[in-house]
Every structure is written in structure tokens, then in C-alpha cells.
C-alpha positions as CSV (number, residue, x, y, z in Angstrom):
1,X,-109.5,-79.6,111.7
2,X,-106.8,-76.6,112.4
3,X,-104.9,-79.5,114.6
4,X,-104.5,-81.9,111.8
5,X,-103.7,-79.2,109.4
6,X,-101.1,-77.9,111.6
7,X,-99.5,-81.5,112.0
8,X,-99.1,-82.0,108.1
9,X,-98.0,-78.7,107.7
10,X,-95.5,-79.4,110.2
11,X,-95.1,-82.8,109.6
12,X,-94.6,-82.0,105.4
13,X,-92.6,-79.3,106.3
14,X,-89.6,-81.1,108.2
15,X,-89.6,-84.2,105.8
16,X,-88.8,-81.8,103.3
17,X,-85.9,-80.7,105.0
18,X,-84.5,-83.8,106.2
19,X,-85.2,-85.6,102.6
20,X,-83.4,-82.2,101.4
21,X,-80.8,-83.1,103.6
22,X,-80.0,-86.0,101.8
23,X,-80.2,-85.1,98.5
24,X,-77.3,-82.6,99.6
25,X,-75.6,-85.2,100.8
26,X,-75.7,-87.2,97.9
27,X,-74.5,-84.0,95.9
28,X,-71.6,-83.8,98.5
29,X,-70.9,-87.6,97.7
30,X,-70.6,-87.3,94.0
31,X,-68.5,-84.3,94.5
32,X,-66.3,-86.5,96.8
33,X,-65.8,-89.3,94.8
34,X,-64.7,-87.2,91.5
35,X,-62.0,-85.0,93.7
36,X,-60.4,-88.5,95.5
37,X,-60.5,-89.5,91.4
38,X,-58.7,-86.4,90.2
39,X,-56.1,-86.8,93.4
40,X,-55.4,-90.7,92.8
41,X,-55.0,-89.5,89.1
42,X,-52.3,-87.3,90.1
43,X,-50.8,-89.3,92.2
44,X,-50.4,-92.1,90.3
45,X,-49.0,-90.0,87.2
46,X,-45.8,-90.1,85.7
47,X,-43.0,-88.2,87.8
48,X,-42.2,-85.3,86.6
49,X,-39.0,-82.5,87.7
50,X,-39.1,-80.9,91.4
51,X,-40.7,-77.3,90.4
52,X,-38.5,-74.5,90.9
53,X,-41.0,-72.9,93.4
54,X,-44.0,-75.9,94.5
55,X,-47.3,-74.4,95.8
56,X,-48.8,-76.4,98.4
57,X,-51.9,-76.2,96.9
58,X,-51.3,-76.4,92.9
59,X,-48.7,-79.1,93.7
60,X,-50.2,-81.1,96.1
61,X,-50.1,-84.8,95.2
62,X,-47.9,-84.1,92.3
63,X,-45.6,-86.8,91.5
64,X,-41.8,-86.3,91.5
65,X,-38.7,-87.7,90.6
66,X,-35.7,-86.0,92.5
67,X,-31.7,-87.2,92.4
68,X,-30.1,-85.6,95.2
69,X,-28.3,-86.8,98.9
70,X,-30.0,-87.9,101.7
71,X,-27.9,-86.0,104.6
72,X,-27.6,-86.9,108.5
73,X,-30.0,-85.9,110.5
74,X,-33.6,-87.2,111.3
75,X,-36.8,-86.6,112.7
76,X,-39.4,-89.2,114.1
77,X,-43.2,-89.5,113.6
78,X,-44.6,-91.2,115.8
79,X,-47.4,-93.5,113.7
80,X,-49.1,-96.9,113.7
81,X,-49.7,-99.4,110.4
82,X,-52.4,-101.8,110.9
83,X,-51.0,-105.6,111.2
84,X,-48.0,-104.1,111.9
85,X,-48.2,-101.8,115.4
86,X,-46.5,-98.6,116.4
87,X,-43.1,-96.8,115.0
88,X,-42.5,-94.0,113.5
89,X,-42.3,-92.2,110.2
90,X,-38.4,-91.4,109.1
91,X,-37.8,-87.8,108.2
92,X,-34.6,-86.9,106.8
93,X,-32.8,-83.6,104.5
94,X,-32.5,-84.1,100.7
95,X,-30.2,-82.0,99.0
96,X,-30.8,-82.1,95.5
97,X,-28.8,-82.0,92.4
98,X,-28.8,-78.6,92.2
99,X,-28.1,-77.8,96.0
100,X,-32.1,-77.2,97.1
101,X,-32.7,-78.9,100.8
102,X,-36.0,-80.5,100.8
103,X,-37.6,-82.9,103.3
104,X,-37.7,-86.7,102.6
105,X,-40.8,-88.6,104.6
106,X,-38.8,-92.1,104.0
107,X,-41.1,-94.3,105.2
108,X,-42.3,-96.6,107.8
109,X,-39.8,-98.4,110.7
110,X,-40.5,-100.0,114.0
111,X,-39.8,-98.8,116.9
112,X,-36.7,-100.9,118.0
113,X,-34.9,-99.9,114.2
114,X,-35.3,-96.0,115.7
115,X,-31.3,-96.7,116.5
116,X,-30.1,-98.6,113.6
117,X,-28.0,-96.2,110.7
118,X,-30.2,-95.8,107.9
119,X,-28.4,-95.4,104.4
120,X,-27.2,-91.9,103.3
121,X,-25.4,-90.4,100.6
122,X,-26.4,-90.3,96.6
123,X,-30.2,-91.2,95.9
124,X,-32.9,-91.2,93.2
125,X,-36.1,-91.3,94.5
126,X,-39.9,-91.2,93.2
127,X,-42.6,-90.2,95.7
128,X,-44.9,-87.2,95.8
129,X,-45.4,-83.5,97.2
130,X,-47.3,-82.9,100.1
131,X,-48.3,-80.4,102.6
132,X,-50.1,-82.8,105.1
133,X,-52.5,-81.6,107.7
134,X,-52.0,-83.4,110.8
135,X,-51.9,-81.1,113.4
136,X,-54.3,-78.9,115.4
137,X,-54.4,-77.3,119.1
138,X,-54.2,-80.5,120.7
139,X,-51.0,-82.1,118.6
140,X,-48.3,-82.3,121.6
141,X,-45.0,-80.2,121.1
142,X,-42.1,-82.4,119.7
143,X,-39.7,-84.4,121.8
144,X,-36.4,-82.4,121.0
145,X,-34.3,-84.3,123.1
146,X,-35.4,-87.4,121.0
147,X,-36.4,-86.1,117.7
148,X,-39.7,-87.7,118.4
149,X,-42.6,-86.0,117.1
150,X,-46.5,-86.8,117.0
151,X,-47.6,-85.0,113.9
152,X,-45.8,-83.9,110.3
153,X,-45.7,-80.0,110.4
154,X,-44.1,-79.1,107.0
155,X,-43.0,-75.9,108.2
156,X,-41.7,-76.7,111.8
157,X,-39.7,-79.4,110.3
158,X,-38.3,-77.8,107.6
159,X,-37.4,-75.1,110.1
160,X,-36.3,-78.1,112.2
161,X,-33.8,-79.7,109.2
162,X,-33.1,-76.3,107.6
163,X,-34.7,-77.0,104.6
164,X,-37.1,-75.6,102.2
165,X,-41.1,-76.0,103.5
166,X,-41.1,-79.2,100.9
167,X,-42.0,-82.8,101.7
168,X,-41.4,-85.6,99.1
169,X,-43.6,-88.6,99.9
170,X,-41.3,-91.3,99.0
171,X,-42.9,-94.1,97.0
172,X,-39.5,-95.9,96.0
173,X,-37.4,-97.4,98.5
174,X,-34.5,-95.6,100.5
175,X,-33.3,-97.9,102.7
176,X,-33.6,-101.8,103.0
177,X,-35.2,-101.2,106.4
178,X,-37.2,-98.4,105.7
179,X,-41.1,-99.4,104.3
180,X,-41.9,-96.3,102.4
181,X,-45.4,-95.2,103.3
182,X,-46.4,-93.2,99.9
183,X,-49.0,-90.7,99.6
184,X,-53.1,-92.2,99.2
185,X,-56.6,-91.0,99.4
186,X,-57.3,-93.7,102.2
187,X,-57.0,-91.0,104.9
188,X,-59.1,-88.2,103.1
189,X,-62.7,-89.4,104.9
190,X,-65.6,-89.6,102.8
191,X,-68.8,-90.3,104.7
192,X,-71.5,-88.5,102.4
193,X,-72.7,-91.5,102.0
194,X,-73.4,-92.4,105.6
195,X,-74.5,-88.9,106.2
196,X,-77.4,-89.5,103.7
197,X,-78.8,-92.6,105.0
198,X,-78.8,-90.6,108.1
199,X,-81.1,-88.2,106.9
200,X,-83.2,-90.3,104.8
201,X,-83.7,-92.2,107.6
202,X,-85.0,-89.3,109.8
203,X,-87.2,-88.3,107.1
204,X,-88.4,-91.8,107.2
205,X,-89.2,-92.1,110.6
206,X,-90.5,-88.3,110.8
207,X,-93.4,-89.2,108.1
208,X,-94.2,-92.1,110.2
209,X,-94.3,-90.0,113.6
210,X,-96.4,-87.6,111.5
211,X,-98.8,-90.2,110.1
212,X,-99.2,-91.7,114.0
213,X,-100.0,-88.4,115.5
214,X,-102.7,-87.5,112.4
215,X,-104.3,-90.7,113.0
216,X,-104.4,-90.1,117.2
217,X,-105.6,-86.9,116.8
218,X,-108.3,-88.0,114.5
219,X,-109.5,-90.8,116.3
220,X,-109.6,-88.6,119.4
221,X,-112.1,-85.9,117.3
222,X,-114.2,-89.1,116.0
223,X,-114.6,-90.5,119.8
């Protein structure tokens, strides 16, 4: 009798926890979903002025309209679009109307346009702000010599370009052979979702492990 009770004790016990699991996960889910609506929100709002000072967290996503110069000078992200294959990620100094140097993530080109001269000169151009984490111990140093790089680091490049630690996302075209490549929630993983299953699952199976071993330890007593 102390047998079985200890297997339903035990067995109650970790269904709880995994089933607990779950509902967290669910909680996670729902809090997931309502940030990527709050950020597609901002993103898709109307543009607004450059800020005098941006904060990479207050500002992040917000939607911009800036009139300025793209200058010389560029800087190559090394990326891949599906259907389409590798390139790279065009970025290049804005200097806006009021002499601020910002950086300009232009868009999308293929890898045999990396030689071709881009347009430069006076520009208006609608994107959004962002401070994009892309790089961690493992990211490879840039390619100097080539300007290649395998990661956008707001900070190196802007010390790169000499420009302030600000990236504009544009959304509006540049160049007729740049794709612009503007800011989504695609990338920001939600898998709450999958995560819950998971541990529903467990539970599931965990009851019916618990139910098999009450029932063989039973019909061992009654033998």
C-alpha cells in the first residue's frame, strides 16, 4: 500500500509540474503575441522627425522620415533572402539636413552588384530605427580589406563610417538596384507555443507511465 501511494504521490506530483509547465507557457505565448503586436504597430506607424537624441530602447522600431545625403563610403553584410540566395546588406553614411551622420541599412543586393556604384547625393527616405542584435562571441571579425562583414554592430559601424550609433532601416527605395530590406517581427522567434505542447505532452505521457506502474505494482500484490 506505501508503494502505490508513493507512486501517485510521485506520479501526481510531476504531472503537476509539467502541466504547470505549460500553462506558463501559454502565459509566455500571450505575452508574446501582444509585444510582436505593439512592435508591428510601431512599425507600421506614420513617420515621424529623427529625435534629437534616439534611445535604443524607447526608439526602437520607431518609424522615421529623414531628408539628408547619402555619402561614399559602404559597408557589406553578408546575408541570405530566401528564393533569392546570398549577398549582402548595403550600409552607407547619411548626413542629414541638419549636418547629423547617421547609418543607412539600404537594403538587399547580390553578390555580383557588390561593384556596381550605387546612387549618392540628396535623398528622402522612410524606414525605421533600430539597434539590431546580431552578434555574439562567435560572430567573425569584419573583412576590412573588403568591407565585408557578417553581422550589423551599430556601434562598430558607426565607429566604422564615423557616424552617430543610429541605424535607419530603410523601407523606401534608395537605389534602383538596391531591394530595401525593412525592419519586421519575422525574425523575433516565438515558440511558446511549441514549448507548451511539449510539456503537455510529457504530462500526458507521465500520467500514463504512472497509471502503468500503479497497475503492475498492483497486480504484483494481488498475485
Amino acid at each position: 500500500m506505501k508503494r502505490l501511494l508513493f507512486l501517485l504521490i510521485i506520479g501526481l506530483a510531476g504531472a503537476a509540474t509539467l502541466v504547470s509547465l505549460g500553462v506558463w507557457q501559454i502565459q509566455r505565448l500571450e505575452w508574446k503575441q501582444a509585444l510582436l503586436a505593439e512592435i508591428d504597430a510601431r512599425i507600421g506607424a506614420a513617420p515621424v522627425d529623427l529625435p534629437a537624441s534616439p534611445d535604443p530602447e524607447q526608439d526602437r522600431y520607431l518609424a522615421v522620415r529623414v531628408e539628408g545625403t547619402i555619402l561614399q563610403g559602404e559597408l557589406f553584410v553578408l546575408v541570405s533572402r530566401k528564393q533569392v540566395g546570398p549577398g549582402f546588406r548595403v550600409i552607407a553614411p547619411l548626413q542629414t539636413a541638419d549636418g547629423r551622420r547617421i547609418l543607412l541599412d539600404r537594403g538587399f543586393i547580390r553578390d555580383d552588384a557588390r561593384g556596381v556604384v550605387r546612387r549618392l547625393g540628396p535623398v528622402e527616405v522612410e524606414g525605421n530605427l533600430h539597434w539590431p542584435a546580431e552578434t555574439d562571441s562567435y560572430t567573425p571579425e569584419p573583412e576590412r580589406a573588403t568591407e565585408t562583414w557578417f553581422a550589423r554592430d551599430v556601434d562598430a559601424m558607426a565607429a566604422a563610417l564615423d557616424t552617430e550609433p543610429v541605424m535607419l532601416v530603410a523601407k523606401s527605395e534608395t537605389d534602383p538596384g538596391v531591394s530595401p530590406m525593412p525592419v519586421d517581427s519575422a525574425a523575433i522567434p516565438n515558440d511558446h507555443l511549441q514549448y507548451a505542447i511539449t510539456w503537455f505532452s510529457l504530462a500526458a505521457i507521465w500520467i500514463g507511465m504512472t497509471g502503468h506502474f500503479l497497475w503492475r505494482t498492483r497486480a504484483r500484490r494481488q498475485t
